[in-house]
N, C-alpha and C positions, 0 to 999 in steps of 0.2 A: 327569364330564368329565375325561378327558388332561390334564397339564399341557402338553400339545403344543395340545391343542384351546382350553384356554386361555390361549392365549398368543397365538393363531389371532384369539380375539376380543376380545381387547386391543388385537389390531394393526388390528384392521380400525374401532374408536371412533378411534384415533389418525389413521387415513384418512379419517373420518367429519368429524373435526374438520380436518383439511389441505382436504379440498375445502371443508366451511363456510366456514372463515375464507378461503379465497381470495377466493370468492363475495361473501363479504362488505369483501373489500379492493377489488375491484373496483368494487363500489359507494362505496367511501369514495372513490375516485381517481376514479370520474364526478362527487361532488359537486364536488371540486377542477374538471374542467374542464370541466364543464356549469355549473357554478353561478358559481364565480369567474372563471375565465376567460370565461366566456362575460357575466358582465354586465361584468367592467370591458373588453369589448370594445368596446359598446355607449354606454359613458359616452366624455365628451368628457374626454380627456388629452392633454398637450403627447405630444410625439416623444421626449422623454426621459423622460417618465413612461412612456411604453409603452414604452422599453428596457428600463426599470427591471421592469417588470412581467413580459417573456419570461425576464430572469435569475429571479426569486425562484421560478418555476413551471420554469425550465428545461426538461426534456423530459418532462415528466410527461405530456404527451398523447401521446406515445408509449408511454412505460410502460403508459398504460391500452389503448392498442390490442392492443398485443404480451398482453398477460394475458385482455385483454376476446374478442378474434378468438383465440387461439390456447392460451395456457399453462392457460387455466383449462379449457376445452375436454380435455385432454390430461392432467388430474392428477383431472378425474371418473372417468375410465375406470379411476383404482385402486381405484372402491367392485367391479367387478367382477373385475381382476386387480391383487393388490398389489403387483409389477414393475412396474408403467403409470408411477405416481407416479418410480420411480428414471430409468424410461427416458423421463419428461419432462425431469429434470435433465440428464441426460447430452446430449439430441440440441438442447437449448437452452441449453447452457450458454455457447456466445460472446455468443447475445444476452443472456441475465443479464447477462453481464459487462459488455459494453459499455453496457448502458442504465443500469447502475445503480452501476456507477466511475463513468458520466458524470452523472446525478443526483448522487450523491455528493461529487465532488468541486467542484462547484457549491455546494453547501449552505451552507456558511461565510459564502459568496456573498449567498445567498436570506437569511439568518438574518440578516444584517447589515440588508441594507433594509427587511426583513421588522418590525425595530427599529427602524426612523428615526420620528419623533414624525409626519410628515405620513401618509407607509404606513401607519401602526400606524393611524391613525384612520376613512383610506381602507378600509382590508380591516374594520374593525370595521365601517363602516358598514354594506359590503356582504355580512356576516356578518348585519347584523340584517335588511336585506332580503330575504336567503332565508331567515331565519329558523331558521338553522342556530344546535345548541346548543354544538356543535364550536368552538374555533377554530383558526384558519389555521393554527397554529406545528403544532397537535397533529394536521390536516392532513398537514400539510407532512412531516410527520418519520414518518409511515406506510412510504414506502418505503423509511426507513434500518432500521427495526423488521421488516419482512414479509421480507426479506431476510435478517437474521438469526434470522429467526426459523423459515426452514425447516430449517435446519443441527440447530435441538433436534427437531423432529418428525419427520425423518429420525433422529435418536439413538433415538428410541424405536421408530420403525417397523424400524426394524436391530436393534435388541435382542430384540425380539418376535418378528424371524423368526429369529431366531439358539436362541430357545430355545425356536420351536415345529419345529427342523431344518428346516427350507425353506431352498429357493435363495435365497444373498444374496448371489450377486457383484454383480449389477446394482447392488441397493440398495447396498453396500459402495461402487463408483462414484459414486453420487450423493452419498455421503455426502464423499467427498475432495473432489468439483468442490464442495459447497457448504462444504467450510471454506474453499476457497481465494478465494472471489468475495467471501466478505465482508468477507474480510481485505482486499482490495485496496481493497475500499470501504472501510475504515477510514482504510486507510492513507491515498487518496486525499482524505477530506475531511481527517486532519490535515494534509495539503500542503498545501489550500487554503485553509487559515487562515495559511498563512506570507506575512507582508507584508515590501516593503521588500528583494526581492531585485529588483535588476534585471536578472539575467540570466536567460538561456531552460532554464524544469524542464523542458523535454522532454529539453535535451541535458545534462544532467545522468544522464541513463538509469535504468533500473528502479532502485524503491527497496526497495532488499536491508532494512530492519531504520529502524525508529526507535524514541525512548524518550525518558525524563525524566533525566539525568545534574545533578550538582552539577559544577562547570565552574568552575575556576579560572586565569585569565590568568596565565601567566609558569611557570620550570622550578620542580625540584621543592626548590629550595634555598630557595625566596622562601614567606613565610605563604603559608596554601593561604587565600584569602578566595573562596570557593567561593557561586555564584549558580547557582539552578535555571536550566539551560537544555534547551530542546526538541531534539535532534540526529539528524539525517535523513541516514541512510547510503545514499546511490546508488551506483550500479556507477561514476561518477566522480569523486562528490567529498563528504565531507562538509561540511553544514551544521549552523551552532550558530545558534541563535533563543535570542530571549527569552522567556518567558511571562509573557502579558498576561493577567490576571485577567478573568472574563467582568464585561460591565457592568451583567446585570439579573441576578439568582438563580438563573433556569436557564436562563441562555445556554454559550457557550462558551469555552472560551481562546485567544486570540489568538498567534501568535507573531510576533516582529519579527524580523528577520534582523540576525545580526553579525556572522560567522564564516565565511569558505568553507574548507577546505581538498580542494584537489586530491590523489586516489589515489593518481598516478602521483607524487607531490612530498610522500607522507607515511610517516611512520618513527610505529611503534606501539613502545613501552617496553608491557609486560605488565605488571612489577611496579613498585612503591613500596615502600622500608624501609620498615618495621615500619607501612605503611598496605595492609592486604589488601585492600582495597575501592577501592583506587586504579589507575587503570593511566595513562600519558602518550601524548598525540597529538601529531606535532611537522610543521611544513611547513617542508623544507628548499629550499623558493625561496630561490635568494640574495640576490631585492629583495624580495622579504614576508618573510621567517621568522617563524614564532612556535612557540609552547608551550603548550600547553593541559592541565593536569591533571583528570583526572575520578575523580569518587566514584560509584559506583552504591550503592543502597539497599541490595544483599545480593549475597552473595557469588555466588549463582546468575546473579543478574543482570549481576554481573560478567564471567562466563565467556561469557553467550549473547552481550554486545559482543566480546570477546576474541575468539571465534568467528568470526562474523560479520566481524569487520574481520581476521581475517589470511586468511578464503578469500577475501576482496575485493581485498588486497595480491597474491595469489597468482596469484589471476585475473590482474591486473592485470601481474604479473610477466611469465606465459605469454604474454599481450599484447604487450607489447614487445619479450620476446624474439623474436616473430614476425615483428614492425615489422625488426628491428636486421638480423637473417637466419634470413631467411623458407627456406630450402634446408637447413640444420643444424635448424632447428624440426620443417621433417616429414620429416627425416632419426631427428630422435629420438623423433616422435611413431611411425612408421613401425617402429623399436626395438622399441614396445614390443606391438606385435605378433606373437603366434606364427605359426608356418608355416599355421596353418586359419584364418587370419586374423580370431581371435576376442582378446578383451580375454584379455591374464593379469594378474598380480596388481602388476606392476610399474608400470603406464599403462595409459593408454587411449587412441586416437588419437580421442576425440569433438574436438569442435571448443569450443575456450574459450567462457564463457559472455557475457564480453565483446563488444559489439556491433561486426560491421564483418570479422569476423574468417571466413573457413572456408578450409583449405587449399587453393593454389592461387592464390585471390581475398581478399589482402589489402589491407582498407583504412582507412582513420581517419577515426573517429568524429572529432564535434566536442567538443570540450573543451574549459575554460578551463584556467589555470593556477596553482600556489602558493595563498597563503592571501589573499583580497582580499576586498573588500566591494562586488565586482562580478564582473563574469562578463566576461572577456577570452577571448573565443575564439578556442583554438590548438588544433594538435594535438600530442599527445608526441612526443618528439625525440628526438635519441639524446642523452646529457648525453657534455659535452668528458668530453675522455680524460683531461684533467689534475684534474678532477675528484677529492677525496679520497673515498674510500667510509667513512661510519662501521663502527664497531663492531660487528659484530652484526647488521650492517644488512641488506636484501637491494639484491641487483644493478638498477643502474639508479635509483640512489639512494631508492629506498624501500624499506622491508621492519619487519622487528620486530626490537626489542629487548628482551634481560632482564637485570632487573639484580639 
């Protein structure tokens, strides 16, 4: 045997086991909403108990449709061509996404009541009547696991054809849509564990980047008395949470909200004397202001916030300069086009990644503003002229600082 032939049949046990376990997630999602859903339909519950009951199962009877009528259907046909499997992913990938961010970000949801001492006894019961050895939680978290878990089977089915030389662009596709869908589904059940914000995460807009930082109130002259906090980077504002310790052994962590600062009203400091692992966030509202210093765990992880928050500043820049005058905007986006009207190395005339925005049709998102412990929704403004500009800072009073 080829090392090309076996590689051939390596990849095709990896497909052997992608359609098994589908088949068999399929059936683990019908015991969910044949078995559970369907008897505590049948039992006598208040109107609030049955609220409670469509949040903790969410859309999972969807989920089982979409795989049961369709995706499992569509990922057998790679025991006869191993393209099938990538070109499932590819031509289903909004529904992945939408069914299963929306599962996801539920979960925190589900997991809570799934906890409460009356539920916890309710679903045991009806656990011992179907006389399932399964329980619910271990149910329940199937579709955060089958989700992430095509992402490794596509690793290996892309490896295999890579080193039996076969076509792998397809697969190569499938394998980028499924880093990104899980990601979103990460990201989206950590959102749904943030309590205590009273404003709207929608208009907060995409969330660019979160993490664990050490978070110290006040500048960098004051003790740094540094508190783990949870910090969620959106295209408009950051948020600082607290982290709540889970309350049984393998629940999860909670966050409580404390911190907003608005994009368009925040100055980044990059560095700290002689603290390399520090960088400062600061909200120059002139009725909130604050100070925030942060420590990341390692230097690496210093740089990927640095990152991240000065393309969000940037963005954010290109924004408002849009807002301020919109005719000098695609006068210089316009610039940086050559005569064959293709990108050169100087710009690009794409359209900012900022929501609201495409040349010609400028408009403003909703946004709140400065650093508050609610959500006041404005839109960006031009700031007075009399206005001082810091140091270092960028235009429109936010930008970065080093020091």
């Amino acid at each position: 045997m080829t090392p090309e032939e076996s590689s051939r049949l390596k990849r095709s046990y990896v497909l052997q086991e992608l359609v098994e376990t589908e088949r068999a997630y399929v059936i683990d999602l019908a015991s969910i909403v044949d078995g559970y859903i369907g008897t505590l339909k049948e039992m006598e519950l208040s109107d609030e108990d049955r609220e409670k009951v469509k949040i903790i199962f969410a859309n999972i009877e969807q989920i089982l449709d979409f795989h049961k009528s369709v995706f499992c259907k569509e990922i057998e046909k790679s025991l006869q061509d191993y393209e099938a499997a990538g070109n499932a992913f590819i031509k289903y990938e909004r529904r992945l996404h939408t069914f299963y961010v929306k599962y996801c970000q539920n979960k925190p949801k589900s997991d809570f009541l799934v906890s409460q001492d009356n539920f916890e006894q309710l679903l045991f019961d009806v656990k011992d009547r179907l006389g399932h050895k399964v329980s619910i939680n271990d149910l329940l978290i199937k579709p955060v696991q089958r989700i992430t878990k095509y992402q490794l089977m596509l690793s290996d089915i892309l490896k295999y054809t890579h080193r039996a030389n076969d076509r792998a662009e397809v697969l190569e596709r499938a394998h980028d849509v499924m880093r990104v869908v899980p990601k979103a589904c990460d990201d989206m059940m950590q959102v749904g564990r943030l309590q205590g914000f009273q404003g709207n995460l929608t208009a907060q807009g995409r969330l660019i980047f979160q993490g664990t930082l050490i978070i110290s109130d006040g500048n960098i002259n004051q003790p740094f008395k540094g508190k783990e906090r949870r910090v969620f980077l959106f295209e408009q504002s950051v948020i600082i949470a607290e982290c709540i310790p889970p309350r049984k052994e393998y629940g999860n962590p909670l966050y409580n909200f404390k911190n907003q600062i608005m994009v368009n009203k925040m100055v980044l400091e990059e560095n700290v004397v002689d603290e390399p692992l520090r960088f400062v966030l600061q909200s120059n509202d002139p009725n909130q202001p604050a100070t925030f210093v942060a420590q990341s765990a390692t230097s690496e992880d210093k740089e990927q916030w640095l990152i991240k928050l000065s393309t969000q500043l940037d963005q954010q820049k290109t924004f408002l300069a849009a807002l301020v005058d919109p005719k000098r905007y695609l006068a210089n986006s316009m610039g940086s086009m050559n005569i064959s009207g293709k990108k050169d190395s100087s710009g690009s005339l794409g359209t900012p990644t900022s929501p609201g925005i495409t040349p010609g049709n400028i408009t403003i998102p909703t946004s709140g503003s400065g650093s508050t412990t609610s959500s006041g929704a404005i839109s960006p403004t031009k700031p007075r002229a009399t206005q001082q500009k810091s140091s270092g800072s960028k235009l429109f009073g936010f930008g970065k600082q080093k020091t």
